[in-house]
LUMLONU-612248 format. One record per residue (C-alpha): residue number from 1; x, y, z. Coordinates in steps of 0.1 Angstrom, whole numbers, plus 5000, padded with zeros to 4 digits. Example, Ala and Ser with C-alpha at 12.3 -4.5 7.8 and 13.67 -1.06 7.14 Angstrom:
// LUMLONU-612248
+-----+------+------+------+
: num :   px :   py :   pz :
+-----+------+------+------+
:   1 : 5123 : 4955 : 5078 :
:   2 : 5137 : 4989 : 5071 :
+-----+------+------+------+
// end
This chain:
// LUMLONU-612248
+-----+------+------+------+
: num :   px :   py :   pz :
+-----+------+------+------+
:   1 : 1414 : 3560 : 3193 :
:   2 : 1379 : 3558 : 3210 :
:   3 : 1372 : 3528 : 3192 :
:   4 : 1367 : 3494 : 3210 :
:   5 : 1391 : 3471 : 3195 :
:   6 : 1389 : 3426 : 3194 :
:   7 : 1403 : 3429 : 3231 :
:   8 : 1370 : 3443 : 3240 :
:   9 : 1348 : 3415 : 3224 :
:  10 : 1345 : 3378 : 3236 :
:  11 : 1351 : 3356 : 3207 :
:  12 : 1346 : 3324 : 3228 :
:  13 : 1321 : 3303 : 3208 :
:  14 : 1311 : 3327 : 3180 :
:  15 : 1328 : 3330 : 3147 :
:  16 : 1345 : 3367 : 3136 :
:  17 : 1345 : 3376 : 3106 :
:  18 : 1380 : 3396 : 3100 :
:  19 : 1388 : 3422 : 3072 :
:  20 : 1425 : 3418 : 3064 :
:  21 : 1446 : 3429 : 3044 :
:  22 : 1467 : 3401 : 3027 :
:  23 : 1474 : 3416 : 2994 :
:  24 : 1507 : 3401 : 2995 :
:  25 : 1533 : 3406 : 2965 :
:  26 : 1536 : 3372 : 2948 :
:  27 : 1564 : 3362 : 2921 :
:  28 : 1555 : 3346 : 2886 :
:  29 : 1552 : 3312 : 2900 :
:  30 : 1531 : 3325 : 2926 :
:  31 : 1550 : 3321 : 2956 :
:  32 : 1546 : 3348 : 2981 :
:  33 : 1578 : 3372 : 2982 :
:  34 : 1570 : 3392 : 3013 :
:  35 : 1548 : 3382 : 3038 :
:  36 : 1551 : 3411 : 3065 :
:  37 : 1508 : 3419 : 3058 :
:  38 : 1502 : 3382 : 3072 :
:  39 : 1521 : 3382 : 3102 :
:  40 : 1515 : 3417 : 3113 :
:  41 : 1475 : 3404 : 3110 :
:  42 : 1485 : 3375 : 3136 :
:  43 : 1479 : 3393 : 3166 :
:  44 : 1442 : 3396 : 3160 :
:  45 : 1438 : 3363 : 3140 :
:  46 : 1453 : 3345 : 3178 :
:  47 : 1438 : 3370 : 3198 :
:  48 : 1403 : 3349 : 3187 :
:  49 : 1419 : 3311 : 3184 :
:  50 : 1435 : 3318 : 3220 :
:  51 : 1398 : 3326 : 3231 :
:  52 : 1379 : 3300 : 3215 :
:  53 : 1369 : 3317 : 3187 :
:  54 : 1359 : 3308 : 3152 :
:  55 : 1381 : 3335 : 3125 :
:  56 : 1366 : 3337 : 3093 :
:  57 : 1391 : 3360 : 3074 :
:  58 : 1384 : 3380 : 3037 :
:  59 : 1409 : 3402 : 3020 :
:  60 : 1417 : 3413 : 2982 :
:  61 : 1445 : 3405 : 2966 :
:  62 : 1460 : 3424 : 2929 :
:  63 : 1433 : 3440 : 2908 :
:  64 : 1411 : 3411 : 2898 :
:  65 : 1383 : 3423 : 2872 :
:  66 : 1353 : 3411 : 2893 :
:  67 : 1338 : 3385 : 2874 :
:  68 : 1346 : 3353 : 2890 :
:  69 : 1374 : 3332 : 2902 :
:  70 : 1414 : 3346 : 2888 :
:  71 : 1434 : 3320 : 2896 :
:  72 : 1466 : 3344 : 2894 :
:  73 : 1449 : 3365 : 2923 :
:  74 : 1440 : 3332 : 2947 :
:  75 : 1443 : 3332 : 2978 :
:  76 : 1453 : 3299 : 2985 :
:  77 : 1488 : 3306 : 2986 :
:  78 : 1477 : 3336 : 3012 :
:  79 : 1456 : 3305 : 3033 :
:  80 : 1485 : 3281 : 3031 :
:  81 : 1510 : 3308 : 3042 :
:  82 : 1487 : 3316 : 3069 :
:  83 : 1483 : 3279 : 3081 :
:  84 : 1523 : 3275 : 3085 :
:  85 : 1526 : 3308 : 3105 :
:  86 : 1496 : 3295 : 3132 :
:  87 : 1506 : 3265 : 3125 :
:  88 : 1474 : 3248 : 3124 :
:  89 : 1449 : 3243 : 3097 :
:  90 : 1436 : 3266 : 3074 :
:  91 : 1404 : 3258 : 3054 :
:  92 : 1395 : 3283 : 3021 :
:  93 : 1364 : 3284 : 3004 :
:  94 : 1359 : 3286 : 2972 :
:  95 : 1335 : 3319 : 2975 :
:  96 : 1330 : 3347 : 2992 :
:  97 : 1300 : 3353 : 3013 :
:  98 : 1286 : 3322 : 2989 :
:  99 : 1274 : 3284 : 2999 :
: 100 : 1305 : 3270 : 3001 :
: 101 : 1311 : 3298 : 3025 :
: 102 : 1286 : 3295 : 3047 :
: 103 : 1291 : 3251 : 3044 :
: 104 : 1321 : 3259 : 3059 :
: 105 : 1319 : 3282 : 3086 :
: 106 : 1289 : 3262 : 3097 :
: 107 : 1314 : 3230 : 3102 :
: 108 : 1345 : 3254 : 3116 :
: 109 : 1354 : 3243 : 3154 :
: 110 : 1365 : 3266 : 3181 :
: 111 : 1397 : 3276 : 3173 :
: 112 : 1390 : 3271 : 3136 :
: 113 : 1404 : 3294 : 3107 :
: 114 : 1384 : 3300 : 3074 :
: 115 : 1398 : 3325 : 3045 :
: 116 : 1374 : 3333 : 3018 :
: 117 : 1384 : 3337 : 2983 :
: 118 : 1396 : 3374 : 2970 :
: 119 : 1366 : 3397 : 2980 :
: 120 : 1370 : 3417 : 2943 :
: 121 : 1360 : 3385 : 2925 :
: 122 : 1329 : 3397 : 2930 :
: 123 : 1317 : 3426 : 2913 :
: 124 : 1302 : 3437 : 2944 :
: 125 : 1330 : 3443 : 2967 :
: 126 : 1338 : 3478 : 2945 :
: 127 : 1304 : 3489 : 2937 :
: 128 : 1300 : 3484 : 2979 :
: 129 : 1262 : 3484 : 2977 :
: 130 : 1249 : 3445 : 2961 :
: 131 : 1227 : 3436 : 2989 :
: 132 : 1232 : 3402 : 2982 :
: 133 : 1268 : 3405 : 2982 :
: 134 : 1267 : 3425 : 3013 :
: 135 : 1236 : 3398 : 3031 :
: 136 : 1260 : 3367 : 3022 :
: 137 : 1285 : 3383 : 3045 :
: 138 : 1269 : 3402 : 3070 :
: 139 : 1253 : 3368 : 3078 :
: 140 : 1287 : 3348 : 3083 :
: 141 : 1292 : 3354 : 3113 :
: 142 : 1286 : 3368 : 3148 :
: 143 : 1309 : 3401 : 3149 :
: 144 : 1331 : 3421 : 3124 :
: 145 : 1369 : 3434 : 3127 :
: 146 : 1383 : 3457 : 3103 :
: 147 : 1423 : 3450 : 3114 :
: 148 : 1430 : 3462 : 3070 :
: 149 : 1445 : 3494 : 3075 :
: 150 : 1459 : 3496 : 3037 :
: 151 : 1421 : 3497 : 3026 :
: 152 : 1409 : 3519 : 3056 :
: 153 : 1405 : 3545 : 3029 :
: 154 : 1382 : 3525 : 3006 :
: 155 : 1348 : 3520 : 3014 :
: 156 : 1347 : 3487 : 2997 :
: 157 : 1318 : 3466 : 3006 :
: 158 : 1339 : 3445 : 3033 :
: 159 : 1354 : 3475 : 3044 :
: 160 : 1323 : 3492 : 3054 :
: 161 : 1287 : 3482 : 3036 :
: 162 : 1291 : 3445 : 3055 :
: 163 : 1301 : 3465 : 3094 :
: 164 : 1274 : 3488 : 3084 :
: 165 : 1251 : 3459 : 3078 :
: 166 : 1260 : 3439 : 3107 :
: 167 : 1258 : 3465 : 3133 :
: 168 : 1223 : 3468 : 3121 :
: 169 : 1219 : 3434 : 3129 :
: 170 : 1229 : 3439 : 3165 :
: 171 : 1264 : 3423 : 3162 :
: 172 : 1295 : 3442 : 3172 :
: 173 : 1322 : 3455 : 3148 :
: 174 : 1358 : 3464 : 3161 :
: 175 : 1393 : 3472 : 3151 :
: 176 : 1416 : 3448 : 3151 :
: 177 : 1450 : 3455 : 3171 :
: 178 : 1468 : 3466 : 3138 :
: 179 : 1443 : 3489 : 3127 :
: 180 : 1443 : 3508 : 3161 :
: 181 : 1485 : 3503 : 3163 :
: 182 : 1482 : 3524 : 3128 :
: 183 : 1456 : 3553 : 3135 :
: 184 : 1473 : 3555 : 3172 :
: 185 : 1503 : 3561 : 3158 :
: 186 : 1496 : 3582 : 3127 :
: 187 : 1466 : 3601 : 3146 :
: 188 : 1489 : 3612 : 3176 :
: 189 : 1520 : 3621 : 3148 :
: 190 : 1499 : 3643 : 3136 :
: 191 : 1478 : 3655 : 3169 :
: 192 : 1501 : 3655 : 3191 :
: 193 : 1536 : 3656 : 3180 :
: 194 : 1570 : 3656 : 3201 :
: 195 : 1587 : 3685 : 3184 :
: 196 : 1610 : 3692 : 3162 :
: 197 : 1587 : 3673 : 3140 :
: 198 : 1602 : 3663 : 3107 :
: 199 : 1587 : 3651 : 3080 :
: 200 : 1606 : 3633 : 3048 :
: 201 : 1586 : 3631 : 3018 :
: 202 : 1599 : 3614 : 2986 :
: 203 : 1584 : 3595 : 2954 :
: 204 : 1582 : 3608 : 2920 :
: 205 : 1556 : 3634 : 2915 :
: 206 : 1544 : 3665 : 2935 :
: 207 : 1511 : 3656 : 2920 :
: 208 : 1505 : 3630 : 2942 :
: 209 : 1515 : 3646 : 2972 :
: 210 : 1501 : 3681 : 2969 :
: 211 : 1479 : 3677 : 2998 :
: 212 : 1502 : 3659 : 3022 :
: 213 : 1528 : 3687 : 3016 :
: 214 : 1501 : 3715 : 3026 :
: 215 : 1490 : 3696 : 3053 :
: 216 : 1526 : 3689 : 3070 :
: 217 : 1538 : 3725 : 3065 :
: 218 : 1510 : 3739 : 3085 :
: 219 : 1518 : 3711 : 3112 :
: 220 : 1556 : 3704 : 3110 :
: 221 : 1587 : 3726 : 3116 :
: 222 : 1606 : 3709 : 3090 :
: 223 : 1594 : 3689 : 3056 :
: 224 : 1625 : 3672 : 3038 :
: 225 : 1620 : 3668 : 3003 :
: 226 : 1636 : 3638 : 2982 :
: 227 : 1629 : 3615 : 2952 :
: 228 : 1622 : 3626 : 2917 :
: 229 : 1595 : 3652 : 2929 :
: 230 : 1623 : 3672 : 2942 :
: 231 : 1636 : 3680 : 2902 :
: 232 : 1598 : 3701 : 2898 :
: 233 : 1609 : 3724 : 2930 :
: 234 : 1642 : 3727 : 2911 :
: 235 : 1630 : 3738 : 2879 :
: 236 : 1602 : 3759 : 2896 :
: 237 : 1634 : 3778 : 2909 :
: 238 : 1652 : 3782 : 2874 :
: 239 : 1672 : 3750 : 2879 :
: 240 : 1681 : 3727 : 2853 :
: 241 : 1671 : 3691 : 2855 :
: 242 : 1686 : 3677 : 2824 :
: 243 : 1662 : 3645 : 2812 :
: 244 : 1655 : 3640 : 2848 :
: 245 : 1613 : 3632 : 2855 :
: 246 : 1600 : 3666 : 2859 :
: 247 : 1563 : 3679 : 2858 :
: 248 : 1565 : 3707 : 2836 :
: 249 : 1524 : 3715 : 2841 :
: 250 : 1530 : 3717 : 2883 :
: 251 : 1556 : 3737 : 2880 :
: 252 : 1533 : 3768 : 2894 :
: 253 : 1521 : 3746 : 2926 :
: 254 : 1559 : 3741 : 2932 :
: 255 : 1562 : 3776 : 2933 :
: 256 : 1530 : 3783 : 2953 :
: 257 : 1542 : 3758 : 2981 :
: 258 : 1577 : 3769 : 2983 :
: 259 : 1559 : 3806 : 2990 :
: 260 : 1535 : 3792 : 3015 :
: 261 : 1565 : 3771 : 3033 :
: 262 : 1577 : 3801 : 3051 :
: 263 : 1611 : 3785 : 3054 :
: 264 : 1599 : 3750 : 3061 :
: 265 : 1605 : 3732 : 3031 :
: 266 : 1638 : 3714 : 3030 :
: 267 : 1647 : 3710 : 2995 :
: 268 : 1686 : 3688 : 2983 :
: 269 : 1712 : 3713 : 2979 :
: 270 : 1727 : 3685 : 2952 :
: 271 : 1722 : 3657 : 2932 :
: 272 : 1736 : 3624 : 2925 :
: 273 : 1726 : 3619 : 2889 :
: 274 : 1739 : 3593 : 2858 :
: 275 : 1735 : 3591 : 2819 :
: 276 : 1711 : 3563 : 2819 :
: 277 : 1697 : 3537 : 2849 :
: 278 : 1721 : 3518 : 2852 :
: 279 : 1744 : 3507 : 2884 :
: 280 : 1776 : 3512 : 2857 :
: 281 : 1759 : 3543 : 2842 :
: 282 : 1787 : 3574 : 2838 :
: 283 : 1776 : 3593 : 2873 :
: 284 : 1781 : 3625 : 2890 :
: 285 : 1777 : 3648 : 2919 :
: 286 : 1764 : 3683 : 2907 :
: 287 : 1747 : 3710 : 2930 :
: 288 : 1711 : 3715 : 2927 :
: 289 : 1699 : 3728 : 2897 :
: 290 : 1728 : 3723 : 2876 :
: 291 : 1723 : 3686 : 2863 :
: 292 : 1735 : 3687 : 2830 :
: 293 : 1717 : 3674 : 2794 :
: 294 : 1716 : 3635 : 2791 :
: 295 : 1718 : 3631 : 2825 :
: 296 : 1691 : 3619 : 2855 :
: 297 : 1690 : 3627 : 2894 :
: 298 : 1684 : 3595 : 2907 :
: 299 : 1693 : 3600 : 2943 :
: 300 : 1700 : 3629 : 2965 :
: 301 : 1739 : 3640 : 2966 :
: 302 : 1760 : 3633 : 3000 :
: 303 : 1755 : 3670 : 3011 :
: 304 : 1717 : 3669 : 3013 :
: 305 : 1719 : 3634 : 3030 :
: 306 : 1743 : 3649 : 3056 :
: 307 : 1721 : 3680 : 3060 :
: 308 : 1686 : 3656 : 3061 :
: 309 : 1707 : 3637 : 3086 :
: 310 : 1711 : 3664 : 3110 :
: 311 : 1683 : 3677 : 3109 :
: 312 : 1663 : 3641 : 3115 :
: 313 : 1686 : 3637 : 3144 :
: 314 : 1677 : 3667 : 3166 :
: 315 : 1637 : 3653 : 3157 :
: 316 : 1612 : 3646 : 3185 :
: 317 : 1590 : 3628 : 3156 :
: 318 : 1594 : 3624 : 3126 :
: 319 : 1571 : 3606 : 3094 :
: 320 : 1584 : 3593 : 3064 :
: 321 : 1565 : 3590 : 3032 :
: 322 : 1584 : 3578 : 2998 :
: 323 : 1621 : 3571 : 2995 :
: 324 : 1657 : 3598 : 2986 :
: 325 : 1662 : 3580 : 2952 :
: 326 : 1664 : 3547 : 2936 :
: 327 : 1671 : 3528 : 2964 :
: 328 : 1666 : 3495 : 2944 :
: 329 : 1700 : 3505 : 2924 :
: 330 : 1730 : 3505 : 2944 :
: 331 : 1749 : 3531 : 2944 :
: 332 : 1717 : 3551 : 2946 :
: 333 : 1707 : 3542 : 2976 :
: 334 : 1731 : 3561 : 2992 :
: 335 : 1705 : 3587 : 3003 :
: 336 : 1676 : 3566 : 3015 :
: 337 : 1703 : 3545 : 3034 :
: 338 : 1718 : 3576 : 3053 :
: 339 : 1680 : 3592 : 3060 :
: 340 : 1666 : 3555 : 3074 :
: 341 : 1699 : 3552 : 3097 :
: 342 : 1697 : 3591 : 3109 :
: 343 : 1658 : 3578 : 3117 :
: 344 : 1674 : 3548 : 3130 :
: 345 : 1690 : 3573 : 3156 :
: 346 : 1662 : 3592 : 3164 :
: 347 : 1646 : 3565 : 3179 :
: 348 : 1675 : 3557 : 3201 :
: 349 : 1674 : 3593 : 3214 :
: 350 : 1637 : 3589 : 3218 :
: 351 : 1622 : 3602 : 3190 :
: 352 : 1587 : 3585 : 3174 :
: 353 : 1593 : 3577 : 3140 :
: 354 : 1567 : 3565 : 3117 :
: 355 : 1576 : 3550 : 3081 :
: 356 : 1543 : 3559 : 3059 :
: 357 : 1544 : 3525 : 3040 :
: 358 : 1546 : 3517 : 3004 :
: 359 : 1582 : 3525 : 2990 :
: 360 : 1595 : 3540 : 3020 :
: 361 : 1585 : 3510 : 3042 :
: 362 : 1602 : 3486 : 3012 :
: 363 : 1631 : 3507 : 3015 :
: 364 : 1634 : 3499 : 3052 :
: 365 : 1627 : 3466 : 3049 :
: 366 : 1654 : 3457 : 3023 :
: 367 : 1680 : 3481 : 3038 :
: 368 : 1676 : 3465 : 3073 :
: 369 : 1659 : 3495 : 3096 :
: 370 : 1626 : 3483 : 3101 :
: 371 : 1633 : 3469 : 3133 :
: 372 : 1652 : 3501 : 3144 :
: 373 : 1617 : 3526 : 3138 :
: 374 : 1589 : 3533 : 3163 :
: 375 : 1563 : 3518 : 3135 :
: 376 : 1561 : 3511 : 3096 :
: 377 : 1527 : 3509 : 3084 :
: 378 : 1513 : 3486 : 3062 :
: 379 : 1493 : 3508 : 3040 :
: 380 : 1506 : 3536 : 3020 :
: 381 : 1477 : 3554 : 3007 :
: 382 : 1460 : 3552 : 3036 :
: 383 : 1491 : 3565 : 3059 :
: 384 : 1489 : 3596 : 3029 :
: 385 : 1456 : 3604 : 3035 :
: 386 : 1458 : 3603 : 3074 :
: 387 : 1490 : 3622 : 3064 :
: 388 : 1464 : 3652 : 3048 :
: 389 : 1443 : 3651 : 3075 :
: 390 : 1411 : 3628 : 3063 :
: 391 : 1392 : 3608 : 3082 :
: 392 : 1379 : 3572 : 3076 :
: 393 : 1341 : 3562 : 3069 :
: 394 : 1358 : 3528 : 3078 :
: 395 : 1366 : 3537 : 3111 :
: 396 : 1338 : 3560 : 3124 :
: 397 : 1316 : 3534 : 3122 :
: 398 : 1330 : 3511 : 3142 :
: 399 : 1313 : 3508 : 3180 :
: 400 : 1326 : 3538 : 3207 :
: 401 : 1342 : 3528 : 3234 :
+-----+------+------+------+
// end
């Protein structure tokens, strides 16, 4: 990426104002349940301490409505968090971009840490052109990072109204290291790919994916096909999918991109499918297109994951978007378990492999693989969208390198 990135800036003495991402999932009491969007932010955040800079951090967190403080979506459990990871203070103000911000980032010392409260408290941050909104922030601080890869593909006001703003200004904006770890990796998948390349897309409708799947076929020698979207390719064929989730009305684009895939697309030669969701559900193993009434596919059958397998072995990259089944509900995990350790293996014969976030990077996570990948990204629509091909307001404007 030709992008400078906070190496290329001197924080010493100036404050930077950072655009995370630390919408963190949080249980009911509030207590943070998975803090991997934190720490993979770290590098950045220390990257300024280490140099005697001042890091005045802003992020969203849940879908707040934008009128004023949500307690629920605080992020004072994000700030405390924060502090014991750096292990020093963390300050929070009580606004964003408001007095108490600036009161505060006046009095922060070198090495000081500030996190502003949720960015979509403010009615602002989605409409992405309040000049007020944008002012209060722009004139924070001394230079922007945008290190919030799962919002590159939002042009939120903090995500690129404030850069915009500030650049104007004469100050510098950058990537932060995870933001240019992300595009690197995703950009070059995509540009430059060791080949085979595979890619594995799962998740429950085609819908969503329609443009990802064009994209990969005209890029990839092999797409892999998994999760409930797989049951529309079935029926698109004359399968039956008993009361598995179908799309009935996409049942044409099914057919349209199994025509286009000129052998490419991978689809489960079986099924591992039950009478209700449940782990103690009446199951069975049926070959595709034969799942019987008042049954579900919930997972791909041991065939398919043996076939993905072998084929995700031989792969020189390989990207992975949206997990084999419901990998939540043992026993039908089965197939995302046996496609994450063939990945697993790829790596250890040199392959890059890329988890595309969301699901897929949850499934990793709680099955144990995510140390045993090239990369898993934080953002999932983002990774989609650099998965069809789009490019990032976001990122364009930051400076050239």
């Amino acid at each position: 990426m030709a992008k400078k990135t906070i190496a290329d800036l001197d924080p010493a003495g100036r404050a930077i104002l950072v655009r995370v991402d630390f919408n963190v999932p949080q249980d009911d009491s509030g207590h943070i349940t998975d803090d991997r969007r934190i720490r993979m932010a770290l590098p950045t955040i220390t990257s300024i301490l280490d140099r005697g800079g001042k890091a005045i951090l802003m992020s969203h967190l849940g879908r707040p409505a934008g009128k004023g403080f949500e307690a629920e979506f605080s992020l004072a459990p994000v700030a405390t968090r924060l502090a014991e990871l750096l292990g020093r203070p963390v300050a929070i103000a009580a606004d964003t971009g408001g007095p108490d911000s600036h009161t505060k980032a006046r009095a922060l010392p070198a090495g000081g840490v500030l996190v502003l409260e949720n960015v979509r408290f403010n009615k602002g941050e989605k409409k992405g052109d309040d000049p007020a909104y944008v002012a209060g922030l722009a004139s924070l601080a001394d230079g922007y990072v945008n290190d919030a890869f799962g919002t590159c593909h939002r042009t939120e006001a903090s995500m690129h109204a404030v850069p915009v703003a500030m650049k104007a200004a004469g100050k510098p904006a950058v990537s932060g290291f995870l933001v240019e770890k992300e595009i690197r990796y995703l950009a070059d998948a995509i540009a430059h790919p060791k080949r085979p390349f595979v890619a594995i897309l799962g998740g429950k409708k085609v819908s969503d994916k329609i443009a990802v799947i064009e994209n990969l076929l005209s890029i990839c020698d092999h797409v892999l096909i998994g999760g409930a979207m797989a049951y529309t390719f079935s029926l698109a064929q004359g399968g039956r999918t008993g009361k598995s989730l179908v799309e009935p009305d996409k049942v044409d684009l099914a057919k349209s991109l199994l025509a286009k895939a000129a052998g490419k697309l991978v689809l489960p030669v079986d099924t591992h499918c039950a009478d209700e969701f449940s782990a103690t559900a009446n199951r069975r193993t049926v070959k595709a297109g034969m799942i019987p009434d008042g049954f579900e596919g919930l997972d791909i059958g041991p065939e398919t994951a043996d076939r993905y397998a072998a084929i995700i072995r031989s792969a020189g990259t390989v990207v992975w978007n949206g997990p084999m089944g419901v990998f939540e509900l043992p026993p039908f995990d089965a197939g995302t378990k046996a496609v994450a350790d063939a990945v697993a293996d790829a790596t250890t014969r040199g392959a890059v492999t890329i988890i595309g976030g969301g699901d897929s990077a949850a499934a990793v996570e709680q099955l144990g693989y995510a140390d045993r990948v090239s990369h898993v990204s934080t953002g999932g629509g983002a990774s989609l969208e650099m998965l069809e091909g789009k490019a990032f307001a976001t990122v364009a404007i930051l400076d050239e390198r």
